[in-house]
VORO-886573 format. One line per field, with one value per atom (N, C-alpha, C): residue in one letter; atom name; x, y, z. Coordinates in Angstrom, 3 decimals. Example, Ala and Ser with C-alpha at 12.3 -4.5 7.8 and 13.67 -1.06 7.14 Angstrom:
BEGIN
residu A;A;A;S;S;S
atome N;CA;C;N;CA;C
c1 13.190;12.300;13.200;12.850;13.670;12.900
c2 -5.690;-4.500;-3.300;-2.250;-1.060;0.030
c3 7.800;7.800;7.800;7.080;7.140;7.870
This chain:
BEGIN
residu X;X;X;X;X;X;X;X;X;X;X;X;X;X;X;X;X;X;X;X;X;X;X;X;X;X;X;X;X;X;X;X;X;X;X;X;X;X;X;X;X;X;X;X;X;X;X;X;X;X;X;X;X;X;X;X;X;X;X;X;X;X;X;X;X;X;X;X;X;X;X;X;X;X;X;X;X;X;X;X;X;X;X;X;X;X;X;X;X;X;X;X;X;X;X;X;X;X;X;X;X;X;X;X;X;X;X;X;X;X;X;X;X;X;X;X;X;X;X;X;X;X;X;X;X;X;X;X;X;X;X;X;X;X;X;X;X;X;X;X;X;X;X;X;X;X;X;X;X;X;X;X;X;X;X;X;X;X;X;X;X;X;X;X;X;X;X;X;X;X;X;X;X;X;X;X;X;X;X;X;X;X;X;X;X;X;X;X;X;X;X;X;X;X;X;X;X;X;X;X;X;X;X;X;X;X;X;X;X;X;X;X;X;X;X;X;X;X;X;X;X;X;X;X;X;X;X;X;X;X;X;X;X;X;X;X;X;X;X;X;X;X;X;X;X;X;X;X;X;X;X;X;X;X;X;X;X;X;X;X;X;X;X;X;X;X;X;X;X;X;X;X;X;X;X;X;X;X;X;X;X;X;X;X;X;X;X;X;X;X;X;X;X;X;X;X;X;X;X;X;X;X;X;X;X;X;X;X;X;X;X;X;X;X;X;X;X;X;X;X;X;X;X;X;X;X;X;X;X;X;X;X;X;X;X;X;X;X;X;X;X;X;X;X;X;X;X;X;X;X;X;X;X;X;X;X;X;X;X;X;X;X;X;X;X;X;X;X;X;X;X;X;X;X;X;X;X;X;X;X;X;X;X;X;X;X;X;X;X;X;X;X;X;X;X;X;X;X;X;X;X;X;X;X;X;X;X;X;X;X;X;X;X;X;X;X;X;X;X;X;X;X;X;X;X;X;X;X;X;X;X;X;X;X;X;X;X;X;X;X;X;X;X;X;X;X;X;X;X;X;X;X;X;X;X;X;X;X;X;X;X;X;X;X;X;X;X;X;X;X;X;X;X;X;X;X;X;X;X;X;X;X;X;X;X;X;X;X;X;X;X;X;X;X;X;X;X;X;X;X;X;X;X;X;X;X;X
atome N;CA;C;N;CA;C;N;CA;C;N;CA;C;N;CA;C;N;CA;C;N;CA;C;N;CA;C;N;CA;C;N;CA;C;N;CA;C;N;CA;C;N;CA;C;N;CA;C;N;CA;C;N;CA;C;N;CA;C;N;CA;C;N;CA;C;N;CA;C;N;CA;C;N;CA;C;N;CA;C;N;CA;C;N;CA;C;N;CA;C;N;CA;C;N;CA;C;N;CA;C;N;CA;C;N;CA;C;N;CA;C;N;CA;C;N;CA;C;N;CA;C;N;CA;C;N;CA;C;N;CA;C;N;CA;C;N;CA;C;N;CA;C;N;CA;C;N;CA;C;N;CA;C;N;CA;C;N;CA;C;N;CA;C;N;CA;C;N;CA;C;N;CA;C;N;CA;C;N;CA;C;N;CA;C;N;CA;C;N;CA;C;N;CA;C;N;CA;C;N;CA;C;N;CA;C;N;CA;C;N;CA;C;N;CA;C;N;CA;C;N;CA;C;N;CA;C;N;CA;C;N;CA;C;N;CA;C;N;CA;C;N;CA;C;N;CA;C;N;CA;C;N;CA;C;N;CA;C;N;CA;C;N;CA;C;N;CA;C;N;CA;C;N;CA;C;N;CA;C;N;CA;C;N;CA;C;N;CA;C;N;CA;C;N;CA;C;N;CA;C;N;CA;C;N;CA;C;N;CA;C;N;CA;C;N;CA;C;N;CA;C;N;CA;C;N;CA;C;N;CA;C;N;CA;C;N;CA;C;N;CA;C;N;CA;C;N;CA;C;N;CA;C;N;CA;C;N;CA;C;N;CA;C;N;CA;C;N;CA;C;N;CA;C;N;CA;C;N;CA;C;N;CA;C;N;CA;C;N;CA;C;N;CA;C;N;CA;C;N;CA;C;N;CA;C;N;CA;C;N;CA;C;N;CA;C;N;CA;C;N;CA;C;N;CA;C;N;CA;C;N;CA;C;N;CA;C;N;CA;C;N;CA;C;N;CA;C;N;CA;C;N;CA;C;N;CA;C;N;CA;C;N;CA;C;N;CA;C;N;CA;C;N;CA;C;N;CA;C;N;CA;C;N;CA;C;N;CA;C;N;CA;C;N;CA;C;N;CA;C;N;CA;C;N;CA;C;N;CA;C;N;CA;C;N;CA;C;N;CA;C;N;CA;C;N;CA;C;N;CA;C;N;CA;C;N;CA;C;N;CA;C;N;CA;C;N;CA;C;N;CA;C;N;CA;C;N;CA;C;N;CA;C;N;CA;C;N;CA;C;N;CA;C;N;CA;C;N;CA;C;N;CA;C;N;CA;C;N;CA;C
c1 -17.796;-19.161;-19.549;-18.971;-18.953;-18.468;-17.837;-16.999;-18.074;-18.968;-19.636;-21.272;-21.579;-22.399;-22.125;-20.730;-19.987;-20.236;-19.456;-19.773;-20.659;-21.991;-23.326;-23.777;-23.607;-23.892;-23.003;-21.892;-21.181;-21.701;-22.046;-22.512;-23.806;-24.443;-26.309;-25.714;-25.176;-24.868;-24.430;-23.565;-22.705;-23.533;-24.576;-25.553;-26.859;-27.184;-27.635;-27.607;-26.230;-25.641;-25.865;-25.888;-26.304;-25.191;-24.908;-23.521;-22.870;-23.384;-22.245;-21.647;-21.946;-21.432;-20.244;-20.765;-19.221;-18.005;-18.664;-17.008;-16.775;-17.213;-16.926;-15.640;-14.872;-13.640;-13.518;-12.869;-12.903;-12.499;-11.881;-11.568;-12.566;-13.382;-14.958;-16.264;-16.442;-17.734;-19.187;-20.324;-21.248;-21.537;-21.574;-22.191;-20.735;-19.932;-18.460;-18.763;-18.806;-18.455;-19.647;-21.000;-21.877;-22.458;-20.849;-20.951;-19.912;-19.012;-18.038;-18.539;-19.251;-20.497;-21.438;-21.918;-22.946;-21.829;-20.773;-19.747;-20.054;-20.312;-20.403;-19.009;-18.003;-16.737;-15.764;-14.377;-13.212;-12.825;-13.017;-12.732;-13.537;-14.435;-15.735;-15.060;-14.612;-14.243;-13.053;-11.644;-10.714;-11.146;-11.470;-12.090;-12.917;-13.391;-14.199;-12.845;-12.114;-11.126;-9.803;-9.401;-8.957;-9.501;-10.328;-11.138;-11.434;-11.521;-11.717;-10.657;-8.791;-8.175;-7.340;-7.806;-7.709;-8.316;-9.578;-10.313;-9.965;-9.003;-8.299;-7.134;-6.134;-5.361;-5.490;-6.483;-6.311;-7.332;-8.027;-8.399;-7.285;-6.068;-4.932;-4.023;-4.013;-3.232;-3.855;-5.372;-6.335;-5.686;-5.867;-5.945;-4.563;-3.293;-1.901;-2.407;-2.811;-3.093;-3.914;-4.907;-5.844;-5.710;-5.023;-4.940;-6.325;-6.570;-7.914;-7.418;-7.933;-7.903;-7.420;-8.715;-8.819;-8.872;-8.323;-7.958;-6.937;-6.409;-5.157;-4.411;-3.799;-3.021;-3.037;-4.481;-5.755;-6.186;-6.320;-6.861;-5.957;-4.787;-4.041;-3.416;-3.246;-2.904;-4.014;-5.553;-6.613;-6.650;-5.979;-6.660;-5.140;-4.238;-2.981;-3.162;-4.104;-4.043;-5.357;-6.297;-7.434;-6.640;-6.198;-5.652;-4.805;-3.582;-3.174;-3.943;-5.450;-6.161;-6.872;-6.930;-7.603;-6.634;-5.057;-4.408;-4.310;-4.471;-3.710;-5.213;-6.375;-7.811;-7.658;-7.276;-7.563;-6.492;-5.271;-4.221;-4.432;-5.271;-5.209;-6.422;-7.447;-8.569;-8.256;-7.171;-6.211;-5.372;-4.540;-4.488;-5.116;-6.782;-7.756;-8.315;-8.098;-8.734;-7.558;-6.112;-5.510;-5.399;-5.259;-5.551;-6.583;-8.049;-9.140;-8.986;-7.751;-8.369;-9.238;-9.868;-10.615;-10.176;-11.169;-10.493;-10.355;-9.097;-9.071;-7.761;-7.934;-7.035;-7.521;-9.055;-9.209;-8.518;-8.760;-8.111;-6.664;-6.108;-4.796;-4.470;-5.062;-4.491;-4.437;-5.938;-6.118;-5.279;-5.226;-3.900;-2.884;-1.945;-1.019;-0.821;-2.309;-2.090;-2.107;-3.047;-2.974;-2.141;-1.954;-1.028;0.761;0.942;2.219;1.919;0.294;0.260;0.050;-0.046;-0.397;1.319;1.797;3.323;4.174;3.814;4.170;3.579;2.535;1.530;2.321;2.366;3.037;4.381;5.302;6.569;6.493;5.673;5.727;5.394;4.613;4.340;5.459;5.981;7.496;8.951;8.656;9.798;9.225;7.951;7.183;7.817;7.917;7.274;7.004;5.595;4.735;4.709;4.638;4.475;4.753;6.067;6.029;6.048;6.729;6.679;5.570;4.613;3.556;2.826;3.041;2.465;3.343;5.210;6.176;5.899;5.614;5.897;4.570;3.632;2.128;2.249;2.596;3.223;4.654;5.461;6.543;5.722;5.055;4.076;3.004;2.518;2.342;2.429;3.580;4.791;5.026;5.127;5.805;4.480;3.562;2.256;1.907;1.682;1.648;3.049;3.920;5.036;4.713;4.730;4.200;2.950;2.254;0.613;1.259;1.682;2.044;3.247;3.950;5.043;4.240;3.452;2.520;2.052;1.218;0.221;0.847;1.974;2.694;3.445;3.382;3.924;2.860;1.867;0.956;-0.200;0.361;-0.271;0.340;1.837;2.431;1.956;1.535;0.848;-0.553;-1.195;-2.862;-3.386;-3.902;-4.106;-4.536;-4.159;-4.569;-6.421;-6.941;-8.132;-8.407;-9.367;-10.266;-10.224;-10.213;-9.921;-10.948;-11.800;-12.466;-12.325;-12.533;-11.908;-12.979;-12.628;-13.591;-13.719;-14.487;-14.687;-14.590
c2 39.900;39.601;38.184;37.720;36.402;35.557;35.496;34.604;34.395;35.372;35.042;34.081;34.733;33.526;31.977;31.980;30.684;30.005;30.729;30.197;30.101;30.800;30.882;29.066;29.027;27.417;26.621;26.573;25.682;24.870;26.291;26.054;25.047;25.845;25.237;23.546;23.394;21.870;20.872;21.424;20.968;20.560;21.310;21.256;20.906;20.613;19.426;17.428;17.577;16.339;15.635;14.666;14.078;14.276;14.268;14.480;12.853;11.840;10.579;10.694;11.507;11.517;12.343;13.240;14.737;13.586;12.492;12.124;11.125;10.250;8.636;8.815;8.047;7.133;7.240;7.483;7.511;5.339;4.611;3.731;2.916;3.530;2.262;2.350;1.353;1.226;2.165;2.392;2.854;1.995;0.553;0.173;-0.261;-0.114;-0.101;0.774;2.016;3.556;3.771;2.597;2.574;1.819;0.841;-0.126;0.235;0.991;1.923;3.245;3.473;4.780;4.449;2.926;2.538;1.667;1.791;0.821;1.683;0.962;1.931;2.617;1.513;1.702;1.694;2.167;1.948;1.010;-0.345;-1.749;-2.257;-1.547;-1.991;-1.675;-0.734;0.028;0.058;-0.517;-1.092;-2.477;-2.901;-4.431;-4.429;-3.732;-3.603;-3.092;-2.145;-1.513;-2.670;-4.029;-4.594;-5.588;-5.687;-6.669;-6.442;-4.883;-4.367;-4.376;-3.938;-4.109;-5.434;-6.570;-7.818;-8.737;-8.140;-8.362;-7.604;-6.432;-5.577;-6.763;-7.307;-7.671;-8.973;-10.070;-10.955;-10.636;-9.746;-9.243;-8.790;-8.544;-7.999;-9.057;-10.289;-11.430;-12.079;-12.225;-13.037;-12.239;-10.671;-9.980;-10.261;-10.387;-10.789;-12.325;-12.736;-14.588;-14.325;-13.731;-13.969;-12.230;-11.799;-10.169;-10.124;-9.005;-8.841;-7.987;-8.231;-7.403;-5.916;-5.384;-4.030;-3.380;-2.351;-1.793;-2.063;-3.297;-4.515;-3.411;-2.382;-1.692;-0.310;-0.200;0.694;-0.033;-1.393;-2.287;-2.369;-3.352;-3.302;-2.115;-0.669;0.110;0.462;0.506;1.117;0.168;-1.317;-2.580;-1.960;-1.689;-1.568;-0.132;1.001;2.122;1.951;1.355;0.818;-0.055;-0.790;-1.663;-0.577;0.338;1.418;2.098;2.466;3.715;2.745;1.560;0.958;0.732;0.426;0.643;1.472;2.855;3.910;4.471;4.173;4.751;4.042;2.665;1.966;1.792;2.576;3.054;4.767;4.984;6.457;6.387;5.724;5.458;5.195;4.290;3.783;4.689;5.616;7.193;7.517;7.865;8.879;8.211;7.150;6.057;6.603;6.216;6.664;7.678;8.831;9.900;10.530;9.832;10.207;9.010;8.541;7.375;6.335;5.662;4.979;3.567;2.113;0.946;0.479;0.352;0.016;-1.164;-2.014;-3.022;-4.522;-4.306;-5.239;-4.933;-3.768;-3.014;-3.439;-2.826;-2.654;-4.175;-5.302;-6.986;-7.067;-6.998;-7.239;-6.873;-5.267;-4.792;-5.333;-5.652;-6.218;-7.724;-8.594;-10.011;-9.671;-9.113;-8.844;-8.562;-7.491;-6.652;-7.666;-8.582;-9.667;-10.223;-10.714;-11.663;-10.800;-9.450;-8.720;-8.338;-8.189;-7.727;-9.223;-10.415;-11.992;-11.551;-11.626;-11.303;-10.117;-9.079;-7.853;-8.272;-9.336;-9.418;-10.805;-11.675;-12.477;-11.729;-10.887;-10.174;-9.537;-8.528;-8.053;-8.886;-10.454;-11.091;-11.808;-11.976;-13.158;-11.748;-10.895;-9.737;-9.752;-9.985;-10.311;-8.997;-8.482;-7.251;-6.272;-6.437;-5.315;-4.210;-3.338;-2.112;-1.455;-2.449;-1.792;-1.160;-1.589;-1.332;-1.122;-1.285;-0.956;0.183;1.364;2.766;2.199;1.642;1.670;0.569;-0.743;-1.727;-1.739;-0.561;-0.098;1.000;1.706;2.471;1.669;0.170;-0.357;-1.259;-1.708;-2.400;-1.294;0.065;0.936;1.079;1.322;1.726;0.595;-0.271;-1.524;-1.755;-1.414;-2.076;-0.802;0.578;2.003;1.329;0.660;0.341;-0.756;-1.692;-2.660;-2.312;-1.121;-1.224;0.122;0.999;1.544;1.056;0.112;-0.332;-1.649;-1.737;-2.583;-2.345;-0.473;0.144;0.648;0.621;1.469;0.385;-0.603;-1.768;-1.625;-1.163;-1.027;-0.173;1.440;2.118;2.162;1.576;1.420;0.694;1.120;0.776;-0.588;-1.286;-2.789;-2.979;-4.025;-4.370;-4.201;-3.975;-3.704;-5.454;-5.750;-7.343;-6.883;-8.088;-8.665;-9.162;-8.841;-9.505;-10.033;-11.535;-11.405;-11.217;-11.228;-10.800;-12.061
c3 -31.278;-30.918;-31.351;-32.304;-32.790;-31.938;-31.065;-29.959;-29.240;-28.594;-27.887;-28.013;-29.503;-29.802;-30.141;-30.543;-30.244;-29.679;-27.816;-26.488;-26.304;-26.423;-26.048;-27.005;-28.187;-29.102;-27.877;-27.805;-27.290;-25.756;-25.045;-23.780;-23.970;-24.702;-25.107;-25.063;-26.311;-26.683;-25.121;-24.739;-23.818;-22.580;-22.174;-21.289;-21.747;-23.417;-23.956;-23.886;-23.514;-23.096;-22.227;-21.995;-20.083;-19.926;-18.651;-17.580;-18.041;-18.308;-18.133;-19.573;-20.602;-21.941;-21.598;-20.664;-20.659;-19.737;-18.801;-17.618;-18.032;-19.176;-19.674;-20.573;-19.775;-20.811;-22.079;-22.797;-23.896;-24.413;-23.731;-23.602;-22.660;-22.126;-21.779;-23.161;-22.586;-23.742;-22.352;-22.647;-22.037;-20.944;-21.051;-20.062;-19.156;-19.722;-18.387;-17.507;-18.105;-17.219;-16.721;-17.027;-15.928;-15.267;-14.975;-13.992;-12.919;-13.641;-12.461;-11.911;-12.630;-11.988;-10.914;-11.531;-10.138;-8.738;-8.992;-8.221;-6.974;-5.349;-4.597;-4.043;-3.859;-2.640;-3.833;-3.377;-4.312;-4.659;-3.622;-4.099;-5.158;-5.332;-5.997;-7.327;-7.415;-8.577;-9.372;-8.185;-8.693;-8.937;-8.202;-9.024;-10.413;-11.018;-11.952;-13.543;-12.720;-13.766;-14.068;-13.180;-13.289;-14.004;-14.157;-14.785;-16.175;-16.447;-17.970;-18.703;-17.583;-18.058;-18.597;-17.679;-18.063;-19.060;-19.576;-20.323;-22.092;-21.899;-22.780;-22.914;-22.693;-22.537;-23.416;-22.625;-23.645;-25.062;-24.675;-26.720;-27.156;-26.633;-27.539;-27.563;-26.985;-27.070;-27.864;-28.548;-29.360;-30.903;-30.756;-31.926;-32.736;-31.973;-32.371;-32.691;-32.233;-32.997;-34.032;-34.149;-35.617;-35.583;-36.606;-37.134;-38.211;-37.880;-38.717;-40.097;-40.662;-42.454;-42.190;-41.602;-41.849;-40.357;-40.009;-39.105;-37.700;-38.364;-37.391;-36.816;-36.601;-35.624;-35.125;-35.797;-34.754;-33.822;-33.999;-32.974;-31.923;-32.405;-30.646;-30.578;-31.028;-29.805;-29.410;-29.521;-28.586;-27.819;-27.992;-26.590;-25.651;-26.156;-25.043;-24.649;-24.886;-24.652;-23.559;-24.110;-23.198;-21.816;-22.115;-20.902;-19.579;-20.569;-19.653;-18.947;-19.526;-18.887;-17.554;-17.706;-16.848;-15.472;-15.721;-14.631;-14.109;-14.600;-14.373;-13.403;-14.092;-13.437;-12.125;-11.882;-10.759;-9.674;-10.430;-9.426;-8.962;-9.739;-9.251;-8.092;-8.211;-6.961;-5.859;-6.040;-4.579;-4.117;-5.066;-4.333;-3.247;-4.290;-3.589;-2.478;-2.307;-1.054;0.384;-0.265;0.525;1.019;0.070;0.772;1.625;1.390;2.143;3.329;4.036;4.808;4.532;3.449;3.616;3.365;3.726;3.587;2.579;1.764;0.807;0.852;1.574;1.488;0.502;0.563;-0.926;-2.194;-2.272;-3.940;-3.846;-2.769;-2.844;-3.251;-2.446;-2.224;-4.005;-4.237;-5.905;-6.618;-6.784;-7.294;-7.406;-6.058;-5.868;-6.948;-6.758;-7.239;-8.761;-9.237;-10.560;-11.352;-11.154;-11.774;-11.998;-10.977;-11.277;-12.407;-12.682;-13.904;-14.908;-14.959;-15.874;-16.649;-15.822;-16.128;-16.647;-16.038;-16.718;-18.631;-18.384;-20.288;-20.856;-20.298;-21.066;-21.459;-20.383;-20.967;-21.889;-21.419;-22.731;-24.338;-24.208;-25.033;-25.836;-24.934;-25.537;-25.989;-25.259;-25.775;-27.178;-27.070;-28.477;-29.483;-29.313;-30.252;-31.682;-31.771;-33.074;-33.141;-34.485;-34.581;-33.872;-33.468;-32.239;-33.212;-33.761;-34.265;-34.670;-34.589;-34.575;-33.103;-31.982;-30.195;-29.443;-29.999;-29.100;-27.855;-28.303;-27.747;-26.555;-26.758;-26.333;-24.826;-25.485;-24.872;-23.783;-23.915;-23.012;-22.164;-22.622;-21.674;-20.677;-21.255;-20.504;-19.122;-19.485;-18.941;-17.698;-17.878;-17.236;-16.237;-16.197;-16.188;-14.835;-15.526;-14.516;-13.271;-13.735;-12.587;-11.714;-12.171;-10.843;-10.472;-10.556;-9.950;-9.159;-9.323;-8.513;-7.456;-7.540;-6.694;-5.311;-5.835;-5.584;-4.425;-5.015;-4.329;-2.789;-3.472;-2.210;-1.202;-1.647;-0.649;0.218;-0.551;0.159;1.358;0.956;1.784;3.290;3.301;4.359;5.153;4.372;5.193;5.258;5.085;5.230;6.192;7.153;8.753;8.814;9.242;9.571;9.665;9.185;9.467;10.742;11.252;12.497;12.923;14.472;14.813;16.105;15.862;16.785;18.134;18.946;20.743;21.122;21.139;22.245;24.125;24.399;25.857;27.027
């Protein structure tokens, strides 16, 4: 009988919450996940997640140049775990684009360009290796993460229906 007043607290709380606390990132800050919330189209939205994850990236190329005192490798694996969730969110949209038909050949282009210079930084990264033993496992997940988004997305350029062309009369 105790289980159920549990569930009964649990539910209460849970439906206490606004709805953007229960679907936000654990890896966006509030006003990210509600600038990808107000994003209207998927391009909108892979553009936004490329941008957070690029923005993850060089805070983790700054944080290896000036290491901070206290919490130095809590820090770069949440910027390289943050950076993954951002590929992985903005390769998985380009999925759901594809699969629903819709135009998503901006995302895909972006994708495509990005993600080369993102994988250039990740491997300079892994050859400098400052501290690697500390982001190895995080940083090879990244590496990995990014080359499926980019090889992905360049296949999927092949099948995604050509832009609509203008005739004239």
């Amino acid at each position: 009988m105790q289980w159920i007043g549990a569930a009964a607290l649990a539910l209460l709380v849970a439906r206490g919450l606004p709805a953007k606390q229960l679907t936000q990132k654990d890896y966006l800050s509030s006003l990210e996940a509600d600038k990808i919330r107000d994003a209207e189209t998927i391009n909108e939205k892979v553009s936004l997640y490329l941008t957070f994850a690029e923005d993850r990236l060089k805070k983790f190329q700054y944080e290896l140049e000036h290491p901070a005192l206290a919490r130095h490798e809590e820090t770069l694996n949440g910027l390289m775990n943050g950076y993954g969730g951002c590929i992985d969110d903005a390769a998985d949209l380009l999925q759901e684009g594809m699969q629903k038909q819709q135009n998503i050949r901006a995302g895909l282009d972006l994708m495509t360009s990005k993600t080369k210079g993102f994988l250039d930084v990740l491997h300079k990264i892994q050859t400098d290796a400052i501290q690697i033993e500390i982001y190895k496992d995080n940083l090879d997940d990244a590496i990995e993460g990014t080359s499926d988004a980019m090889n992905e997305a360049e296949k999927d350029k092949k099948k995604v229906a050509a832009p609509p062309v203008r005739r004239r009369n």
